[in-house]
C-alpha positions in Angstrom: 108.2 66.5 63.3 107.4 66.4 67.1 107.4 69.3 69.1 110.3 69.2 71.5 109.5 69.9 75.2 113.2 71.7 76.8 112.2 70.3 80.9 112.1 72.8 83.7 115.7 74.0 84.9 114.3 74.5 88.7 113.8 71.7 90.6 110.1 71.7 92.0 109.7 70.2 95.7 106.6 68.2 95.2 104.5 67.9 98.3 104.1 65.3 100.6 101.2 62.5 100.1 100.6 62.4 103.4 98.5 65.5 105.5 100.8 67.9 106.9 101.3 68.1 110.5 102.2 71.8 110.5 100.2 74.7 108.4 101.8 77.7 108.4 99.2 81.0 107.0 100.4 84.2 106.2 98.3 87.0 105.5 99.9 89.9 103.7 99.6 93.1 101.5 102.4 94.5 99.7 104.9 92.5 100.9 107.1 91.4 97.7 110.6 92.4 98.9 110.1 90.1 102.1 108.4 87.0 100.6 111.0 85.3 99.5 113.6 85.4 102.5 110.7 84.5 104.8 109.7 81.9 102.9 113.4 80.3 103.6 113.3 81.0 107.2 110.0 79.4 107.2 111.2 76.6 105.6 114.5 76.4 107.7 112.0 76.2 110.8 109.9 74.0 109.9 111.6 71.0 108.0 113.8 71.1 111.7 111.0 69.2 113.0 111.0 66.5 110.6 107.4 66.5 110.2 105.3 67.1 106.6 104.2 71.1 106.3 102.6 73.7 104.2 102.6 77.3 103.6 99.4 78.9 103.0 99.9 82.8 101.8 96.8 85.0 101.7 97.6 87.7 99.7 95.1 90.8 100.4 94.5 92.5 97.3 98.4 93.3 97.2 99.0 96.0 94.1 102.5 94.9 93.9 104.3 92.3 92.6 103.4 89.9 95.9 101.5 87.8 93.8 104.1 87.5 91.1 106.6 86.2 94.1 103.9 83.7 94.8 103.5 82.3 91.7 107.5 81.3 91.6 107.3 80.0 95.1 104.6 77.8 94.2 106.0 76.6 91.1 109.6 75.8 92.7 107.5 74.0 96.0 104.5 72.1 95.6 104.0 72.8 99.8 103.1 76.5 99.2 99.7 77.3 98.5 98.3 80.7 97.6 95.4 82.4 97.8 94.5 85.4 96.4 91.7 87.9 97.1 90.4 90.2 94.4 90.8 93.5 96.6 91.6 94.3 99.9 89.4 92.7 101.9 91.1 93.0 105.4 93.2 90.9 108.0 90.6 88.7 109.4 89.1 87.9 106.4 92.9 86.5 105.2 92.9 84.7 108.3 90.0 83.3 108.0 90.3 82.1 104.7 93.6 80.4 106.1 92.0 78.8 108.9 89.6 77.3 106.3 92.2 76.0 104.0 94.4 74.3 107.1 95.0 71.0 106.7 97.6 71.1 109.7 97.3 69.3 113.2 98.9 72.3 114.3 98.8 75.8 112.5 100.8 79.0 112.9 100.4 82.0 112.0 102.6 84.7 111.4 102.8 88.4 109.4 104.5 88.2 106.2 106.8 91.6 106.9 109.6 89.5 108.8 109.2 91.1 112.4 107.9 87.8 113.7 110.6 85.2 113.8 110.2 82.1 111.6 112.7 80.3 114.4 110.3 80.4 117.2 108.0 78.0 115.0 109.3 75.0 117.2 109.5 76.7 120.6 105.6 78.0 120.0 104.9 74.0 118.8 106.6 72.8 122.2 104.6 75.4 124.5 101.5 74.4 122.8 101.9 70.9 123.4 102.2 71.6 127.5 98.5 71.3 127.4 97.1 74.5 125.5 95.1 75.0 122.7 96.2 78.4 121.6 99.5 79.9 122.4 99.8 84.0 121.7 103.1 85.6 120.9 104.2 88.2 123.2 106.7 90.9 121.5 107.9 92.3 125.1 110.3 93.8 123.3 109.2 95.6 120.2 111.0 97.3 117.1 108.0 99.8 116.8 108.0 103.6 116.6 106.2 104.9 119.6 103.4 105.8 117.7 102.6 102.0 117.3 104.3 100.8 120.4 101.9 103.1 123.1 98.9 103.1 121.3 99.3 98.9 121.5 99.8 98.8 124.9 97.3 101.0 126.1 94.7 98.9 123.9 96.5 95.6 125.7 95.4 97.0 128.8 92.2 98.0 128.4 91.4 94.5 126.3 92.6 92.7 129.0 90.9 94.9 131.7 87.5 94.3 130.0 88.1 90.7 128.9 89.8 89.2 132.2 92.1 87.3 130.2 96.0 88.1 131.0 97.1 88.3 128.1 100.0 90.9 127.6 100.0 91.0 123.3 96.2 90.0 122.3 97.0 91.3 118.8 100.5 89.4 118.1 100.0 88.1 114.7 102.5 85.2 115.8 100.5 82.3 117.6 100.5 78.9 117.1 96.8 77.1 117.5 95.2 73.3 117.4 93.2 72.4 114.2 90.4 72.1 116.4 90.7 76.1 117.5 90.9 77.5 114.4 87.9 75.4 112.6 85.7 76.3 116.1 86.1 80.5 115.9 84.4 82.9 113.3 86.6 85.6 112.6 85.3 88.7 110.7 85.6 92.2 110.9 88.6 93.1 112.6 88.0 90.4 115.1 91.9 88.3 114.7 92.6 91.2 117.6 90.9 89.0 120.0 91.2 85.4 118.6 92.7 84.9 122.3 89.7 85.7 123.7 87.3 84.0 121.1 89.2 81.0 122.0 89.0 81.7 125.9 85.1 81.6 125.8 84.7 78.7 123.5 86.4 76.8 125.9 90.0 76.3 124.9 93.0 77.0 127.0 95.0 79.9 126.2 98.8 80.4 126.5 101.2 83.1 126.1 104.8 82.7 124.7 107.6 85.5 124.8 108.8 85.6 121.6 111.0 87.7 119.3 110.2 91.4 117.3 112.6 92.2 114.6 112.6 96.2 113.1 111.1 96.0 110.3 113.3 95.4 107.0 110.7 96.0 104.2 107.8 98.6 102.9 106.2 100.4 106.2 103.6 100.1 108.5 100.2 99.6 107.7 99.0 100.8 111.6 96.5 103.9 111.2 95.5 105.4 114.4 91.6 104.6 112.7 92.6 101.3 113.8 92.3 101.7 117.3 88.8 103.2 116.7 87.4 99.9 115.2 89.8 98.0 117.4 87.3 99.1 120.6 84.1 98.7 118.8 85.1 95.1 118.1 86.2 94.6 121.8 82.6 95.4 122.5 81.1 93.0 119.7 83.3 90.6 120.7 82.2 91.1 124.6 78.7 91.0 123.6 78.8 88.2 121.0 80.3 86.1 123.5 79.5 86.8 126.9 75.8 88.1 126.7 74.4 86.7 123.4 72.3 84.1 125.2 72.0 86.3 128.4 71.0 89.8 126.8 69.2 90.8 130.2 72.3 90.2 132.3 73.7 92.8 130.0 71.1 95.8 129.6 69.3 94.4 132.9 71.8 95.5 135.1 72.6 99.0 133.1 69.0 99.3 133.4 68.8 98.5 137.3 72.0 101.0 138.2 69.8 103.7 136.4 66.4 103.0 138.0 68.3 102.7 141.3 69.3 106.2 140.8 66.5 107.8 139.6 64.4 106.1 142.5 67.1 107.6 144.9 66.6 111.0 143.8 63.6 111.4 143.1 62.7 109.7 146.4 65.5 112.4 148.7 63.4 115.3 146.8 60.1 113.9 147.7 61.2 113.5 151.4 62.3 116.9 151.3 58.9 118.4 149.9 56.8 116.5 152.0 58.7 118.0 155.2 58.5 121.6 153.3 61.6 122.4 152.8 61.9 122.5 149.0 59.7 122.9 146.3 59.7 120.9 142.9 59.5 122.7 140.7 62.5 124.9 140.9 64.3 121.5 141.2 66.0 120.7 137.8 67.4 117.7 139.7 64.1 115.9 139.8 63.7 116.5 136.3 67.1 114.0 136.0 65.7 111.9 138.1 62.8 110.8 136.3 65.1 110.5 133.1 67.1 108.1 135.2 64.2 106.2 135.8 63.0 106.0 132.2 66.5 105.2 131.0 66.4 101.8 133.5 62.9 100.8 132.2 64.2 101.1 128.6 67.2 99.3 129.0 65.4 96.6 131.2 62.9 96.6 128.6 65.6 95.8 125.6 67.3 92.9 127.5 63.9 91.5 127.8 63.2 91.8 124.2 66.5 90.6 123.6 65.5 87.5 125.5 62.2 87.1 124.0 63.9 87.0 120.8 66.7 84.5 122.0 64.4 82.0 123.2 62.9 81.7 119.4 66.3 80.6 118.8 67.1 78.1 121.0 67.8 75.1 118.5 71.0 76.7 117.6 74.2 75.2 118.4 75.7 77.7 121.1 78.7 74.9 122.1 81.8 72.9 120.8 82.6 69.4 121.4 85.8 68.3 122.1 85.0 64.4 121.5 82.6 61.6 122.0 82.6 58.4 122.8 80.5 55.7 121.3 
């Protein structure tokens, strides 16, 4: 006797033939009890602009049941897509992945815990079509205990301080970006903090957006004050990778000058002063500090030099990105 086959009683959305104009990626980590809701919003948001989409959910090593959520969404709509790492392998790795996987002429991204608003999809997609290639979320109002809240800003300020980009929210995990930005930037490390200013100095133009911050409704917080720690050492890879990777010396060189100039200035006062006898050397710890000076600004001079040295073996390496050509 044939086996029977009972069919599904969900109805499954099946997905679009054609590539999606809009990829929305969510990274998240123990996020089950806000998956579903967000996914609706998202969906809400999204089919408003009566353009194809997908929803592309990086799940983070989650040890709940995040995945399990997942696996219904995708089964009930062909337009979610999941990926799923093996551990915990951090933020800009998820986005990364994403940015990889977007198929999207346009691609948001947003956190999976439901402070960022799903409604501000079509607002972000209209600023961004004003001529940008990137537009940041800015939460000027936030829903954060102070603990987060001060901590962020101070960070905001010196980021943009050191950067000279005005942006007020560098680290708003709501943005919407071009296909082109997000298959241009390398993100690693906890780098997705500055995809603003990755952006900047590959030569897109950057936007911000005011957008809205909801208290959060599920789980907690995953901010540890360790983050701001590796926060600032990435501002300074991301300074150095970007701005002085092909010009090393115009980075230790003029460290290297200031401390020389220094020492020289010093040591050069003392000598006056013991050639016209009125001091003596060597009860002159000062001179001592001098010379150190002096050393210091030959060392550093000497490692953007190296640093140069070594550049210029590598030359052949695509250091640009082309917007288009014509033949």
């Amino acid at each position: 006797m044939p086996k029977r086959t009972t069919p599904r009683s969900n109805t499954k959305t099946t997905a679009k033939s054609t590539t999606p104009y809009l990829s929305v990626v969510i990274p998240l980590l123990d996020e089950e009890d806000s998956l579903k809701e967000l996914y609706q919003q998202i969906v809400d948001a999204a089919g408003s602009l009566g353009k194809p989409f997908e929803i592309i959910f990086i799940d983070d090593g989650s040890t709940d049941n995040s995945f399990g959520v997942l696996q219904e969404l995708h089964a009930s709509d062909a337009r979610v897509r999941v990926v799923r790492f093996r551990r915990n392998f951090g933020k800009s790795a998820a986005l990364s992945v994403g940015f990889h996987e977007a198929r999207g002429d346009v691609v948001i991204t947003m956190d999976a815990d439901l402070q960022d608003d799903p409604a501000e999809i079509p607002s972000l997609i209209e600023t961004l079509e004003q001529g940008f290639d990137l537009v940041s979320g800015w939460k000027q109002r936030r829903h954060d205990p102070l603990s987060k809240t001060i901590p962020s800003r101070l960070a905001n300020s010196v980021t943009a301080m050191m950067t000279g980009i005005p942006i007020h929210d560098m680290n708003c995990g709501l943005k919407a970006y071009r296909n082109d930005v997000v298959k241009n930037i390398n993100v690693y490390g906890e780098l997705h903090r500055y995809i603003p200013a990755l952006a900047h100095w590959a030569g897109f133009r950057v936007g911000e957006k005011v957008v809205q911050h909801h208290p959060r409704k599920y789980g907690h917080t995953k901010f540890g004050i360790s983050r701001l720690s590796r926060g600032f050492l990435d501002l300074l890879t991301v300074l150095f990778t970007t701005r002085y990777i092909r010009r090393p010396l115009h980075l230790f060189g003029v460290w290297g000058l200031i401390s020389f100039m220094i020492g020289v200035f010093i040591d050069g006062y003392l000598s006056v002063e013991w050639l016209l006898g009125r001091t003596s050397l060597s009860n002159r710890p000062l001179f001592l500090v001098g010379i150190l000076f002096i050393i210091i600004g030959a060392q550093f001079v000497s490692f953007g030099l190296l640093g140069e040295m070594i550049n210029r073996q590598q030359r052949d390496e695509t250091t640009y990105s082309i917007k288009e050509t014509l033949k």
